[in-house]
C-alpha positions as CSV (number, residue, x, y, z in Angstrom):
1,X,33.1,0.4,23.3
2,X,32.6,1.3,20.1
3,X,29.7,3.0,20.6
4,X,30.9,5.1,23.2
5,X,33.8,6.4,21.4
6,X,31.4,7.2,18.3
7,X,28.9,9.2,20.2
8,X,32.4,11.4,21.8
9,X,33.9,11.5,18.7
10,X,31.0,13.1,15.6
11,X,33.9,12.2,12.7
12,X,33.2,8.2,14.0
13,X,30.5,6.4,12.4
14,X,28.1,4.5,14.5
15,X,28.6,0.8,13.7
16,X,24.6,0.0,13.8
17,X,23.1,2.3,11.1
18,X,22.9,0.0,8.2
19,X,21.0,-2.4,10.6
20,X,18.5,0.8,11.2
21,X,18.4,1.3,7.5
22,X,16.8,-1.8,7.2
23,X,15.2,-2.2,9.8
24,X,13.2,1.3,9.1
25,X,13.2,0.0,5.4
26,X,11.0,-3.3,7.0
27,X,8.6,-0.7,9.0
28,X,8.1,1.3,5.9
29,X,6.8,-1.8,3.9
30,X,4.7,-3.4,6.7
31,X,3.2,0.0,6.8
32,X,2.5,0.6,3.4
33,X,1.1,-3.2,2.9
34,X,-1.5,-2.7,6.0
35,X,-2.6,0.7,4.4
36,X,-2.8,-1.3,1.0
37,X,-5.0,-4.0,2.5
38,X,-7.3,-1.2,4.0
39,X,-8.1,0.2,1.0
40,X,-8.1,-3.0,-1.0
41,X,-11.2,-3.8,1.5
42,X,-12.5,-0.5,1.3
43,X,-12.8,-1.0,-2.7
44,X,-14.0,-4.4,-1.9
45,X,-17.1,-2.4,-0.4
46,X,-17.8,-0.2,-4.0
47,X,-20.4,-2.2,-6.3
48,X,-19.7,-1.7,-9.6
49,X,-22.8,-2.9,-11.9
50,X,-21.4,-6.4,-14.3
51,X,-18.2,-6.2,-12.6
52,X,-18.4,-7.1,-8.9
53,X,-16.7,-5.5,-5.7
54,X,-12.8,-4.4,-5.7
55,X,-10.7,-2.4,-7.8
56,X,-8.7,-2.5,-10.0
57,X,-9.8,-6.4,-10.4
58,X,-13.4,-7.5,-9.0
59,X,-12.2,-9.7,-5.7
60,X,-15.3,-10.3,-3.9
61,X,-18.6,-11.0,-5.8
62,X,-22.2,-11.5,-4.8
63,X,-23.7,-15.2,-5.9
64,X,-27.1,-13.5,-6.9
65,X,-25.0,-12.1,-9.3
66,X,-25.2,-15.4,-11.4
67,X,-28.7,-15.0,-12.3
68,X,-27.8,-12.3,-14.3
69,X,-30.3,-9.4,-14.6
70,X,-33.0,-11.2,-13.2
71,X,-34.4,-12.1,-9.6
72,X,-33.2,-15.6,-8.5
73,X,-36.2,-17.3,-6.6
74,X,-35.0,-18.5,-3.1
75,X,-31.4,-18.1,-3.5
76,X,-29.7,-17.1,-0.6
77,X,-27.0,-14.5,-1.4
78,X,-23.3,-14.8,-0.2
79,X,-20.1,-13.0,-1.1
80,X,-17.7,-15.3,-3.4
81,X,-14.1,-14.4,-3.3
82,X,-11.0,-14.8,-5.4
83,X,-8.2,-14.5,-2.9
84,X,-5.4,-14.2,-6.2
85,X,-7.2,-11.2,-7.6
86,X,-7.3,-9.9,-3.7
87,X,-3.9,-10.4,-3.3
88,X,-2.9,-8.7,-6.8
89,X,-5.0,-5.7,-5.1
90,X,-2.6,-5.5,-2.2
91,X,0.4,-5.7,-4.8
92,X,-0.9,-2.9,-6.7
93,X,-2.0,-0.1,-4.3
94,X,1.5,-1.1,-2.2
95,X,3.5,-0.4,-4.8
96,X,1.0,3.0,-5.8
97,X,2.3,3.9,-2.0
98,X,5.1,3.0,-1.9
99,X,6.2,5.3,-5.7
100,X,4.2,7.8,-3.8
101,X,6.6,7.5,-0.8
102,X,9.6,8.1,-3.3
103,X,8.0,10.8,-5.0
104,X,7.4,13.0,-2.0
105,X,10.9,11.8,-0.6
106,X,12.8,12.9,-3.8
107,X,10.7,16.3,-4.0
108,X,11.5,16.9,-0.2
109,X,15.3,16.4,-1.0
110,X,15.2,18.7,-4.2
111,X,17.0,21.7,-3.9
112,X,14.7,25.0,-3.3
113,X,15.4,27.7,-6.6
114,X,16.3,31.0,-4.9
115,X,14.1,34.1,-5.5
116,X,15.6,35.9,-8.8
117,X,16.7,39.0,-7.6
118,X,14.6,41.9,-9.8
C-alpha cells in the first residue's frame, strides 16, 4: 500500500531504502574482501629473497628456506603458511579498497569549478 502510493506520489519516501542502503553497503564489502583475497594470493606468488611470499607480511614460506643459503640434501620442499599474517593481508588491502572507494566517491561528488570567464 505504501509502496504504491510512494511510487504515485515523488514527495513520499519509499519505506525500504535504508534496507537497500545496507544491503548495497553488505555487497560493497563482500566485494572489496574477495578482490582483497585475490591479490593477497597474487602477492603470496612474489618471492622476495630472506623474506618469503606475501606482502606486506610474508604469509606463505618455502621449508627449503630453513637451510638458509645453502642446498638442503633430500629435503622435500613444501609451502608453510601462517594463516594470521594471511588474514592481516586481507585486512590491509580491504581497507586500502575500501579508502580508495571513498576517495573516488567523494571526488565524484565534489562540485566541478566553472571556467573563469577571461
Amino acid at each position: 500500500m505504501q509502496l504504491s502510493a510512494a511510487l504515485t506520489n515523488p514527495e513520499q519516501p519509499i519505506v525500504g531504502l535504508r534496507g537497500m542502503k545496507r544491503f548495497s553497503f553488505w555487497v560493497r564489502i563482500l566485494a572489496l574482501v574477495l578482490i582483497a583475497v585475490l591479490v593477497t594470493v597474487a602477492t603470496g606468488e612474489l618471492h622476495i629473497v630472506g623474506w618469503g611470499y606475501g606482502l606486506p607480511l610474508p604469509w606463505k614460506r618455502d621449508s627449503s628456506m630453513d637451510c638458509g643459503m645453502q642446498v638442503c640434501p633430500l629435503v622435500v620442499s613444501y609451502f608453510i603458511y601462517n594463516w594470521f599474517f594471511f588474514l592481516f593481508d586481507v585486512l590491509f588491502y580491504t581497507a586500502i579498497g575500501h579508502g580508495l572507494f571513498h576517495a573516488f566517491r567523494k571526488l565524484k561528488q565534489s562540485p566541478t569549478i566553472p571556467a573563469s570567464k577571461a
